[in-house]
N, C-alpha and C positions, 0 to 999 in steps of 0.2 A: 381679353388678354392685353396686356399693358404693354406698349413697344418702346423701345431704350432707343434713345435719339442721339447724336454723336453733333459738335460743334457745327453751325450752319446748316441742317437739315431744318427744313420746314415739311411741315406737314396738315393736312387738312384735318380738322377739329369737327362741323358743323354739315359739310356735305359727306363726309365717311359715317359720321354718327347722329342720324335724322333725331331729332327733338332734344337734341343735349343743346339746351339754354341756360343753365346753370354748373360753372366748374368752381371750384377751388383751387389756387394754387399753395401747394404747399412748397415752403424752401425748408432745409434745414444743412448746417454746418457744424463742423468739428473747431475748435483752437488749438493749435498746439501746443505742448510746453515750451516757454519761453521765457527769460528768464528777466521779464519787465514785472512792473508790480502793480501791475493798474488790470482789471478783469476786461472781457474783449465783449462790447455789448453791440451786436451788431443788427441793422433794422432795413427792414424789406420795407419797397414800397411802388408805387403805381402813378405811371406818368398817364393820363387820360388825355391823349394827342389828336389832332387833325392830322389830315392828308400830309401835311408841313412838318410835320411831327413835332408841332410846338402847342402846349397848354393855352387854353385860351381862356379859363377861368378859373384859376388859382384853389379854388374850392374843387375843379377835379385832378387837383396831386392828394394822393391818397397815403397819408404815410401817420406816423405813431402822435404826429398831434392833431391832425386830422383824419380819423378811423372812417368817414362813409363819403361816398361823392353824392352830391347835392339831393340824386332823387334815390341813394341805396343803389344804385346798381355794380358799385365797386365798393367792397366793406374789408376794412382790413379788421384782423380776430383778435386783433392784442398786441401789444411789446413784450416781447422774450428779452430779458435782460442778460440772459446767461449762458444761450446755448446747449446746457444742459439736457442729456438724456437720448435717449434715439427718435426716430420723426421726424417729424416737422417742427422747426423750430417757428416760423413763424406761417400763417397764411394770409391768403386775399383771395373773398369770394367774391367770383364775378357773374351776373347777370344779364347775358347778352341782350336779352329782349326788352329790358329797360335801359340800355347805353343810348343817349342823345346820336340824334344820327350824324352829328360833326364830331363825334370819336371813331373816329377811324383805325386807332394803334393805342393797346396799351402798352406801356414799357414796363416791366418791372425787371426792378435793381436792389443791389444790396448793398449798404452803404454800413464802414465801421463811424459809430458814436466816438468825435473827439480824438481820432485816428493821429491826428499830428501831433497831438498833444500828447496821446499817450505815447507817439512813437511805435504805433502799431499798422498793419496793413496786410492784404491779402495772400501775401508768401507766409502766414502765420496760419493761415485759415485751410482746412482741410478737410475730406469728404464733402463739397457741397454740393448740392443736386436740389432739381426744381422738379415738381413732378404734380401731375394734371388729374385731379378727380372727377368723375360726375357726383354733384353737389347728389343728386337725384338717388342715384345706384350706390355710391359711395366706392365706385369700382374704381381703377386708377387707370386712365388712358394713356397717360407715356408718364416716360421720366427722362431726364437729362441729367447725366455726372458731368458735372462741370470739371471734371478733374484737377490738377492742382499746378498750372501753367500760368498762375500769377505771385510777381514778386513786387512790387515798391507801389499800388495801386491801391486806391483803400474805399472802390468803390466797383461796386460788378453790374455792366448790366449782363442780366441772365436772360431773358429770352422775351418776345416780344408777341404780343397774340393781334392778328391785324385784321380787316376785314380785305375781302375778296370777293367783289361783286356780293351778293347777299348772301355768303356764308365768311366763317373765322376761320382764321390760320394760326398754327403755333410756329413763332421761328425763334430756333436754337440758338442764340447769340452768344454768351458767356466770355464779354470781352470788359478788359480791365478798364479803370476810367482812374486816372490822377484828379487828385481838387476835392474827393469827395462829393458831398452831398452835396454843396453849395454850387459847384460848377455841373452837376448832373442838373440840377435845377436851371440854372441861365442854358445850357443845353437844350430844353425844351424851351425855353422862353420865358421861363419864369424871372422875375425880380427879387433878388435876394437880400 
């Protein structure tokens, strides 16, 4: 049975659920009508952090131009350009039992494509929710409604899956980030 997580709840992944080494994360979101003229293409993606919660080799940010971390144990499934439809609009499957032991935290966020440009941003965007498969069972272990508590931000991180002595943790984050993609990246340490 699938448990609904509420803003900042963390929860154990790995010691409640013995042999789950493989999740996906699915995101998916709504756009609203609005009355710009540019489509809203928005793209998830995976910060593969240390204890510091900074990237330490550029090949493990995981995002729509770079789909897999170095050895497959973070694969992202595609770019959704549209939003379109019900689901999951986008995912990232993860492999815990092949993560290098200096990832400590993945981050995953959702960043709008060209956001200033189009004049677009997260008080546009509506119904989002991240929600946790076993790769294995294909059952779904939680979910999280991000609800709709973002306005002039054009960047989310959604929730964070950490290690805890030798099991994973999911924690509920779903907070707004200005700069987009570019300052989500210097964020972790990466060079933009």
């Amino acid at each position: 049975m699938s448990i609904s997580l509420s803003k900042g709840q963390r929860i154990d992944l790995t010691k409640t659920n013995p042999g789950l080494t493989k999740v996906i994360v699915g995101l998916g979101w709504d756009t609203n009508k609005y009355a710009g003229s540019q489509d809203f293409d928005l793209d998830a993606c995976a910060f593969l952090a240390n204890k510091s919660s900074q990237v330490v080799n550029e090949e493990e940010f995981v995002f729509y131009n770079n789909l897999k971390s170095p050895n497959g144990a973070v694969e992202h499934t595609g770019d959704n350009r549209t939003g379109a439809g019900d689901g999951d609009d986008e995912q990232i499957a993860v492999d815990f039992s092949l993560l290098p032991d200096h990832v400590e935290k993945i981050g995953i966020s959702v960043t709008i494509h060209d956001a200033d440009a189009r004049g677009q941003n997260f008080g546009q965007v509506s119904n989002a929710f991240v929600r946790l498969i076993d790769a294995e069972t294909n059952e779904e272990v939680l979910r999280y409604d991000l609800g709709e508590d973002f306005s002039i931000e054009t960047a989310v991180v959604v929730c964070e899956l950490y290690k805890h002595g030798n099991d994973w943790k999911f924690n509920a984050i779903g907070s707004g980030f200005s700069g987009g993609l570019a300052d989500l990246c210097r964020n972790y340490g990466l060079s933009v």
